[in-house]
Structures are given as structure tokens and as C-alpha cells.
C-alpha positions in Angstrom: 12.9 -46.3 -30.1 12.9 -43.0 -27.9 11.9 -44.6 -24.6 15.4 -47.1 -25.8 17.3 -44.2 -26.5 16.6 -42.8 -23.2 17.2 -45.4 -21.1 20.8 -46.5 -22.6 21.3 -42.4 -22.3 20.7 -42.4 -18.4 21.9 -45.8 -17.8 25.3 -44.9 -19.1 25.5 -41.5 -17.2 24.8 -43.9 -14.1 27.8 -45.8 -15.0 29.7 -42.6 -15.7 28.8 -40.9 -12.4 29.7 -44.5 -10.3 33.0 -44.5 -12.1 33.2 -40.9 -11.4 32.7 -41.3 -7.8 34.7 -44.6 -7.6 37.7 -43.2 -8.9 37.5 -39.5 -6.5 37.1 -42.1 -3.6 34.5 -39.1 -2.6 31.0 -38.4 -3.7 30.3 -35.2 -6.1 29.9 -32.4 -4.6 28.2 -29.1 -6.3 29.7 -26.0 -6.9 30.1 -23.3 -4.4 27.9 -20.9 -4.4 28.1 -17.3 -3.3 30.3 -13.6 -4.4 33.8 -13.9 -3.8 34.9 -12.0 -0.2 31.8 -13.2 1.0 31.3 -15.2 4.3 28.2 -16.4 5.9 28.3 -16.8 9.5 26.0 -19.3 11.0 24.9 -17.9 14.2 21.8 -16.9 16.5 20.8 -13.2 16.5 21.2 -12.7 20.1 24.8 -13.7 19.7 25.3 -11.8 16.9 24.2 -8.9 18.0 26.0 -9.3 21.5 29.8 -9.0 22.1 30.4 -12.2 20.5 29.3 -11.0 16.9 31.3 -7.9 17.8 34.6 -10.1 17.8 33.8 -11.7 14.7 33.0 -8.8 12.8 36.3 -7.4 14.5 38.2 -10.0 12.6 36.6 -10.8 9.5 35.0 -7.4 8.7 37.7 -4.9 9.8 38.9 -2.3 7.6 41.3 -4.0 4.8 44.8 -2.3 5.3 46.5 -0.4 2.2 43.3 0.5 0.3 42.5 4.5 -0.7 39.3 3.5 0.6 37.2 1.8 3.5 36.5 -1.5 2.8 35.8 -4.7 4.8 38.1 -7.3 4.7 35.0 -9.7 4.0 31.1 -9.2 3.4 29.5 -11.0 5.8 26.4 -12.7 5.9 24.8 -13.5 9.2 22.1 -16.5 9.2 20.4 -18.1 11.9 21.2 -21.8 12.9 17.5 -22.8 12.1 17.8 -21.5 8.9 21.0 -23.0 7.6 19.3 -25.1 5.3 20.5 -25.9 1.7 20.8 -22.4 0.2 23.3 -22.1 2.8 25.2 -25.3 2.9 26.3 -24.6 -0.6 28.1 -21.1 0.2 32.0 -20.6 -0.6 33.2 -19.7 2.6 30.9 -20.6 6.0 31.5 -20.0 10.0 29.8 -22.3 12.2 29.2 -21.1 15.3 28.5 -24.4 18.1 27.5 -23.2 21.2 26.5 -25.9 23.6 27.2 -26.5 27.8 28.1 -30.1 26.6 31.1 -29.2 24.3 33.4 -31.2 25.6 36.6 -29.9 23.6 36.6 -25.7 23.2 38.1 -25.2 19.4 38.5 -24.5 16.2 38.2 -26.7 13.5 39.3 -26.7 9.8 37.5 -28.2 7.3 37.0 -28.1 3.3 34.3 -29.6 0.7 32.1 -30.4 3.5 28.7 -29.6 1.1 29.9 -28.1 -2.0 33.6 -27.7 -4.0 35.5 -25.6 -3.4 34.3 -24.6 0.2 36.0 -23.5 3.8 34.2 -24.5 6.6 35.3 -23.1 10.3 33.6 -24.2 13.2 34.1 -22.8 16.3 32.9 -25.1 19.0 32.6 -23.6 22.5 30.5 -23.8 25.7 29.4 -20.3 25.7 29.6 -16.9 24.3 32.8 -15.8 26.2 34.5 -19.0 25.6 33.7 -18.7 21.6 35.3 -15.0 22.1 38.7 -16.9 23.8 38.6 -19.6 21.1 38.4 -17.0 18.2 41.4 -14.8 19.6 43.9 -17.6 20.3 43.3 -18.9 16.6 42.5 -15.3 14.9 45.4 -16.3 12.5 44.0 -19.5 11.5 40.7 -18.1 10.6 41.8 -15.4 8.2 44.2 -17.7 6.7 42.3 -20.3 6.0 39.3 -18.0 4.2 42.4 -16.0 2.5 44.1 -18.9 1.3 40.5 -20.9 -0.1 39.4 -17.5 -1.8 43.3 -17.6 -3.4 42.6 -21.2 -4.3 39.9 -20.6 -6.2 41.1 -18.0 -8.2 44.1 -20.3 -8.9 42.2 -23.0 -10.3 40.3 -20.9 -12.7 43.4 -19.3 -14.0 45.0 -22.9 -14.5 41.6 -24.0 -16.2 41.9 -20.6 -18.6 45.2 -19.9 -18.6 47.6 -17.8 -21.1 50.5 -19.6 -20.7 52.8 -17.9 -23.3 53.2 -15.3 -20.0 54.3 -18.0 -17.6 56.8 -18.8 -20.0 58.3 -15.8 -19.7 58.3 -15.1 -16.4 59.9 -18.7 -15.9 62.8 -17.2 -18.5 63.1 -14.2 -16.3 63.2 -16.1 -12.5 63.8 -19.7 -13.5 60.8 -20.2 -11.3 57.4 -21.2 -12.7 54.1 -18.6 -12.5 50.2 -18.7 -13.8 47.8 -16.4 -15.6 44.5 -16.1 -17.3 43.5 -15.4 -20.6 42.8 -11.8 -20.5 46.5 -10.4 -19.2 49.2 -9.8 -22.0 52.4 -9.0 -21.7 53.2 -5.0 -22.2 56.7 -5.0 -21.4 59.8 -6.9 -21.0 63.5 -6.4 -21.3 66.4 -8.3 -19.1 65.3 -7.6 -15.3 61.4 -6.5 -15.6 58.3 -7.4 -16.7 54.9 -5.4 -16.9 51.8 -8.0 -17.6 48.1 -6.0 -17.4 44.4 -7.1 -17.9 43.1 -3.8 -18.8 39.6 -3.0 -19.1 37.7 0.3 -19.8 37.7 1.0 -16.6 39.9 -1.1 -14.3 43.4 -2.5 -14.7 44.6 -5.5 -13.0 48.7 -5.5 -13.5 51.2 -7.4 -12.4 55.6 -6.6 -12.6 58.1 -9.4 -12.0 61.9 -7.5 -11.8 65.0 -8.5 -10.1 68.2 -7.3 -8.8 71.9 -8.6 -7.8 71.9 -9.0 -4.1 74.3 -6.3 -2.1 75.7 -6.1 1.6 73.2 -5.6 4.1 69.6 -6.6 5.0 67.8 -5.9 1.5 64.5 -6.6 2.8 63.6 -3.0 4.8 61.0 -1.0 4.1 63.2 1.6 2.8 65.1 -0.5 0.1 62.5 -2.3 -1.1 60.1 1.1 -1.9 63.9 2.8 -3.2 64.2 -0.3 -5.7 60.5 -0.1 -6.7 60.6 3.2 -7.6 64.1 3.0 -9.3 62.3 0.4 -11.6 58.9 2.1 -12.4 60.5 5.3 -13.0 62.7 3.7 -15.6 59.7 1.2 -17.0 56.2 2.4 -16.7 56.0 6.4 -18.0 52.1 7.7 -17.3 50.0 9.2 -19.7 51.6 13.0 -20.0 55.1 13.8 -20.0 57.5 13.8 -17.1 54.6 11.1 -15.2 55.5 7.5 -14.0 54.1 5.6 -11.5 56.2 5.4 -7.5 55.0 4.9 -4.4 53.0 7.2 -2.2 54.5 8.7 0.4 50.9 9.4 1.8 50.8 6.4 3.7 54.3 4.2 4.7 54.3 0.7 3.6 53.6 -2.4 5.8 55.7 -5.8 5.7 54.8 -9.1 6.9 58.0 -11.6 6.3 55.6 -14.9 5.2 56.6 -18.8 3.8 54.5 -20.0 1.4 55.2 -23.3 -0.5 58.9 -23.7 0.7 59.8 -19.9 -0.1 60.3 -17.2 2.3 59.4 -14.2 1.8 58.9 -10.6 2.5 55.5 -9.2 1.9 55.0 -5.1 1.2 51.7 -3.5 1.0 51.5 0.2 0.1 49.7 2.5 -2.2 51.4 3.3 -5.9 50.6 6.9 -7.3 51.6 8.4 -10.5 54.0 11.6 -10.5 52.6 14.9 -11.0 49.0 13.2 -12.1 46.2 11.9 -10.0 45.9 8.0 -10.7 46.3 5.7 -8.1 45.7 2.5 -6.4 46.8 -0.5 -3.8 49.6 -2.6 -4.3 51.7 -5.8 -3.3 54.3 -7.0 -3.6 56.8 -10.5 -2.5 60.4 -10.3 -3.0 62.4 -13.1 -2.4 66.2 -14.8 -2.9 66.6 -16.2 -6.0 67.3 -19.9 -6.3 70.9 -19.3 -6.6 71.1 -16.3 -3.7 72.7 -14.0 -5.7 69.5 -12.0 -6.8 66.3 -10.8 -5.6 63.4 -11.8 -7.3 60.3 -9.2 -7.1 56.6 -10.1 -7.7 54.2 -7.1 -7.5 50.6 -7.3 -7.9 48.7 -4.0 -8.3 45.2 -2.3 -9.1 43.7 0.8 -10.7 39.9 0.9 -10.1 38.9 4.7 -9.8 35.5 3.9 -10.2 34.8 0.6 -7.8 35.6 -0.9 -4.6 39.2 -2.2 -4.8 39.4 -5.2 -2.5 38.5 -8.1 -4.7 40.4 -6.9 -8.0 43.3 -6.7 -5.4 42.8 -10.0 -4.1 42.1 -11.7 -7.7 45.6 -10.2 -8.6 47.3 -11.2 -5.8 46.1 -14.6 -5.6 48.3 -14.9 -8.8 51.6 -13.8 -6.9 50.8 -17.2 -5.3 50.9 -19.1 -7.9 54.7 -18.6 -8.1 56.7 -22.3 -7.4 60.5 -23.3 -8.3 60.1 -26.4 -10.5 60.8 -29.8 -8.5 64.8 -29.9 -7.8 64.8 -33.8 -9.5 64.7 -31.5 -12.9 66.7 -28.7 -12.3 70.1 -28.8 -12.1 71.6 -27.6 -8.8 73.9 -24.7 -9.0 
């Protein structure tokens, strides 16, 4: 009876994994392995050590920008060619370094789920050391992004798999535009034009504010009007722990924007560091503002981290990752204005 118990058992999980794999039109792939921010960077040692492992670590392990601290904008993991074996293959984010005489085309190539789910692959295909260097500089851009954006990913398919979606709600009753979180954030504050959502542990808080204002005459997206509304808003909405505190933003450092598009919306990005008035908490922040759907407002999403105790760079990057989760609802179900 057992050995007929078994073998109906596996048979069937045959069937199921052939359906599986008939249906994804790909084979199954494992899991990622690997710490988030982490990058493994397949290369020899004589390159790495040499002027071509100083450009890499250049780009993928400079100083992150808008953090109280130093930190690298990834961890990287250097391993030899010869030992890229399986414990390897499997990692979340990998850099292939191919240098051969008989390249033929001098590149960089894209690629995702090449040995495991959810990975990035980049290979950089070049006929020596110096040409690698040239092929790394003209596409520097596509080889943060595409790391950034697969590390985002990821973070946005776990909080779709686990999310709280009472907040979304919310949010879309706020913007008319549709957002994502995990279980573990709640909703702290909300009236007609803000919103405070937190996951707060003992000793870290991950928080996010969605607010909005009418659009006025002139170019609302300088650095000076956006950090003038932002601190108009947290003065009024998020008091600190003693009287006469509330959270602004620091004038120690002067805040960076990037004007970005991401999934049909432009938008200006603002990194800066947030303090609380007359007390010493603190942390980095981001934040997106944007036109509403309608143009007549400006919609605010602000990610944001207090971590006195640890590194910052992946709690800002696991909160942030949410901002991209933001997306208008398809325009076949919305009615125009």
C-alpha cells in the first residue's frame, strides 16, 4: 500500500510540475538567493584589483547620497570566473564580466531569470580591460537602473503577496490613483490633504506621507517650494515627542532633485535629510511629487526612515520601493475629467 501511495504521490507532482511548466511556457526556476543591496561581480582578481574593478566599485559601491551616514550604494561581492559555480548562479543581482580578444560586439547586456527568480543579470562583454571601462561609462545609467529597479521589484512583489490593503484604499480616496503596502504599516493619520502611514518597530520606523496641494502660478517643482510645502505640512501634522518639536527638513545639507518618468508619470524626485525641531532625531528621506490627474493639484509621495541604531540604506530603499508602486487606474474605468 505505501510503495502505491508513493508512487501516485510523485506521479501526480510530475503531472503538476509539466502542467506547471507547460502553462509559464518557461521552466521553474529557484529562488534568488543572496541579502538585499547585494551584488556579486563575476570577475578575475587581477582585473578587479586593477583600474577596471576601480570603475566598477566607482559605480556600484559609491557613497549613497542623502544618508547621515557613509554607506555604499551596494555590497559587493567579488568572485572569480572559475568559481561561478551554482552557489553563485543563484544570487539576486550578478555582473558578468566577458573579457575576450574575440568579442565581436563591445556591450552591455540586460538580462533577467537567467538561473533563478527574481534575478538581474548584466554582462559586460568587451575585448579588454580599458574597453570594459568605456562600455561601463557610456551605459553607467543602465546599470544602476536596472539593479535599482530589480531590488524595487522585489520588494513590490512581496508587499502585493502580504499586503494591508485597507491603506491602499485610502490613499486611492485621497489621489484617485492606486498605491501598495504590507502588513505591518497602519495608518496613524489622515484628514482631507495628508496622510501619515508607519511600520514602527522598537527600534526603526519605516513611514510613509501622501499630501497634496492646489496648483499655483509658477514652476512648483524647485527645490525651494517643494522643502517650503513639506515643512508647511509636517509642522501642522506630525508634532515630535516634547512640546514645541515636529519634524522639517534639515537645513544641514540642501536637497537634490532628479525630474524622473516612471510608468507614464513624470515626476520630480527630492532627496534630503528630515530632522526634528529643537530634538535630535533624524533620518533620510524621499520624496515624488507629481500633477494630479486632473492638473489642478499636486500630489506628494514621501518615503522616509528613522534607524538611529543601524545602517539606513536598505530600510530607505524597502520604503521607497513602495512610492513605486503608485499607478492611475487604466483610463477604460475612469471617467475623464
Amino acid at each position: 500500500m505505501k510503495k502505491t501511495f508513493f508512487r501516485i504521490l510523485t506521479l501526480a507532482l510530475l503531472v503538476l510540475a509539466a502542467a506547471s511548466c507547460k502553462n509559464s511556457g518557461k521552466p521553474l526556476l529557484p529562488n534568488v538567493s543572496g541579502r538585499a543591496g547585494e551584488v556579486v561581480v563575476v570577475i578575475d582578481k587581477e582585473n578587479w584589483e586593477g583600474n577596471l574593478g576601480g570603475e566598477i566599485r566607482s559605480v556600484l559601491a559609491r557613497d549613497c547620497e542623502f544618508l547621515p551616514q557613509k554607506e555604499p550604494l551596494y555590497s559587493l561581492v567579488n568572485v572569480a570566473p572559475g568559481a561561478f559555480g551554482d552557489l553563485f548562479k543563484y544570487h539576486r543581482n550578478i555582473v558578468l564580466l566577458n573579457i575576450d580578444k574575440q568579442v565581436e560586439k563591445e556591450n552591455l547586456v540586460l538580462r533577467s531569470d537567467v538561473w533563478a527568480h527574481p534575478q538581474c543579470v548584466v554582462q559586460i562583454n568587451a575585448t579588454c580591460a580599458d574597453s570594459a571601462i568605456a562600455v561601463i561609462r557610456r551605459n553607467q545609467a543602465n546599470l544602476e537602473g536596472a539593479i535599482e529597479q530589480a531590488e524595487r521589484n522585489r520588494v513590490i512583489a512581496n508587499t502585493l503577496q502580504y499586503e494591508e490593503g485597507s491603506i491602499g484604499e485610502a490613499v486611492a480616496k485621497m489621489t484617485g490613483g492606486t498605491m501598495h503596502f504590507p502588513v505591518g504599516y497602519d495608518l496613524k493619520k489622515t484628514t482631507d490633504d495628508f496622510m501619515w502611514i508607519a511600520d514602527e518597530k522598537q527600534y526603526t520606523i519605516q513611514g510613509v506621507f501622501v499630501y497634496k496641494y492646489p496648483v499655483t502660478d509658477g514652476e512648483p517643482f524647485t527645490v525651494e517650494k517643494m522643502v517650503a510645502r513639506r515643512n508647511e505640512f509636517l509642522k501642522d501634522n506630525v508634532p515630535g515627542m516634547f512640546a514645541n518639536t515636529y519634524m522639517t527638513t534639515s537645513e544641514f545639507i540642501t536637497p537634490g532633485v532628479k525630474f524622473l518618468k516612471y510608468k507614464g508619470i513624470d515626476f520630480a524626485e527630492m532627496r534630503g535629510l528630515w530632522e526634528v525641531y529643537n530634538d535630535y532625531m533624524g533620518g533620510p528621506f524621499v520624496s515624488h511629487s507629481f500633477y494630479s490627474r486632473d492638473g489642478k493639484e499636486i500630489i506628494v509621495l514621501e518615503s522616509w526612515v528613522y534607524a538611529a541604531k543601524y545602517d539606513k540604506r536598505q530600510y530607505l530603499r524597502q520604503v521607497e520601493s513602495l512610492l513605486y508602486s503608485f499607478e492611475w487606474p487604466s483610463t477604460d474605468s475612469t471617467p475623464q475629467p
